[in-house]
Every structure is written in C-alpha cells, then in structure tokens.
Phi, psi and omega in degrees: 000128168278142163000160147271162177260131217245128028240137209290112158315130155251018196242140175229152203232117199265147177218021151208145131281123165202172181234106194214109164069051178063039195216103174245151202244131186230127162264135197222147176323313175181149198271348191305126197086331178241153145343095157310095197112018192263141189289140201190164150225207194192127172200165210119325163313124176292314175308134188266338200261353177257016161264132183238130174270001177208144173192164179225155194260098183269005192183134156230137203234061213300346187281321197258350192068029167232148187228139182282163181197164189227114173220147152040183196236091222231140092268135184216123159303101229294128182238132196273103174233146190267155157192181150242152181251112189258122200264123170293141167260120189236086172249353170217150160303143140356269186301006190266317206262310173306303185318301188314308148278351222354077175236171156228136174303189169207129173096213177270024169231028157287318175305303219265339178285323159271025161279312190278000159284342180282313170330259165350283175316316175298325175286317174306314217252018144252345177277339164286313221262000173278344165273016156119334162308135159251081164313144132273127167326313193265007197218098173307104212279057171128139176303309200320305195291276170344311199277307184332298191305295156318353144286321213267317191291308217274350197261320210281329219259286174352272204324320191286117174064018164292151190252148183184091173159354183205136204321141208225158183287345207268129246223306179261027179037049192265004160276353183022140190282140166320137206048050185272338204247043130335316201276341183291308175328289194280354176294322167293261200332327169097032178231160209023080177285153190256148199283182187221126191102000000 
C-alpha cells in the first residue's frame, strides 16, 4: 500500500454510485487519507436519499478508487452521478471531551456536542496543514495536538449562550470572555507561533 498523497484533501468528488443488500460503493477522485473506519458524509446527490449525513467506511480499494459503507437494506445498479464525498477528521472523540468536562450529554444535546467535536477536529487539521503540516485526517499527530483540540472543543461547548458582543457591568472581567485561551490553543496546535526579534 502506498503513501497517501499529502496534503490529503477532505472533500473527494464522487462519480459513481451502487448498492447491493445495503453495502454501498462510491467511486471517488481519489482514496488519499482514508480508512477503514474512517468517518465521512456524501451529499449531492439529485436522488436526496443516497445522500448521508453521518457514515463509516467499511472498504477502501486503493486500484479502484472505491470505498464501501452500509446503510438500510438497498440495491442500486451502479449509476454514473457527480456528489462529494466529506472525509472526518477524527483525532479526538466525544467521550474525549466528556473526560475534559466531566459531564456526559444527554438528549439532543449528544447530536449537537458531537458536531462540535467535529467543527474543533476539523479547524485544527486546516489550521496545521494552512501552516505548512502534512497531517493524517484519521491519526492525531501527537498528545500536544490532542490537548489543543480538546480544548478548542471545550471552548466550542462554553461559548453556547455566553453573552459576547456587548458592553457589560463586570468592570474586573471576572465572567471572562470566550475564546480568551486561543493563543494557548493555537500554540498546542504548533500554529501562529509569536514571533521573535
């Protein structure tokens, strides 16, 4: 198996689709970065029901450039359709984030706590590779990294219904603002480093 080619794209622009007994086949631009198990959606599609907002990768075919997923129990005869294919960046987890706070969601507000783990994976691994990193989407490039992200997450969760944008009585900022520890932040990530001289 060869290398992926860095710097790994997360959008693959799909050109084909089928299905069989629920095993669906996606051709793609290209497999660089992904996985077995790697997290992804598909959207694009003219039919709206072969569009998926959450998926896992169960087969990658690095010759054909295809990769399998499992949904519901579907055959489709392979039809040549333009979509994208969105590859997840999964370096830190749900329960990663639950340790940090030490909450666990509930509800609706597992759907919406896992987005923002995803957002926060996703700012990290363009904010390394616009600095100049060649990352794997699926492989956290170090605990240094791991603690950003989860911070970054942890920032992301805070910020829902904090007031922020308009002047206040508290005199000694002792509610502090959101995203005050960015510069902590992007420093774990290894990005905009502060200059010297």
């Amino acid at each position: 198996m060869s290398a992926p080619t860095f710097p790994i794209s997360l959008v693959k622009e799909v050109s084909a689709i089928s299905a069989v007994a629920g095993v669906w086949t996606l051709t793609l631009s290209n497999v660089d970065g992904i996985i077995v198990g790697s997290k992804g959606s598909v959207g694009g599609f003219t039919n709206n029901q072969w569009n998926r907002p959450t998926l896992t990768v169960t087969t990658v075919n690095t010759t054909t450039k295809k990769i399998t997923f499992s949904h519901a129990n579907t055959t489709l005869a392979e039809v040549e359709q333009w979509a994208q294919f969105h590859l997840s960046v999964s370096w830190i987890t749900l329960a990663e984030l639950e340790a940090q706070l030490g909450y666990d969601f509930e509800g609706d507000d597992i759907a919406w706590a896992d987005l923002q783990v995803l957002a926060a994976n996703e700012y990290a691994f363009v904010a390394r590779r616009n600095a100049g990193y060649e990352d794997h989407p699926g492989i956290v490039p170090g605990d240094k990294v791991k603690t950003g992200v989860i911070q970054y997450a942890q920032t992301l969760i805070r910020t829902r219904g904090a007031v922020d944008g308009f002047a206040s009585f508290d005199q000694q900022s002792f509610a502090g603002v959101p995203g005050q520890s960015l510069g902590q932040i992007m420093s774990l990530l290894g990005v905009r480093r502060a200059q010297v001289g």
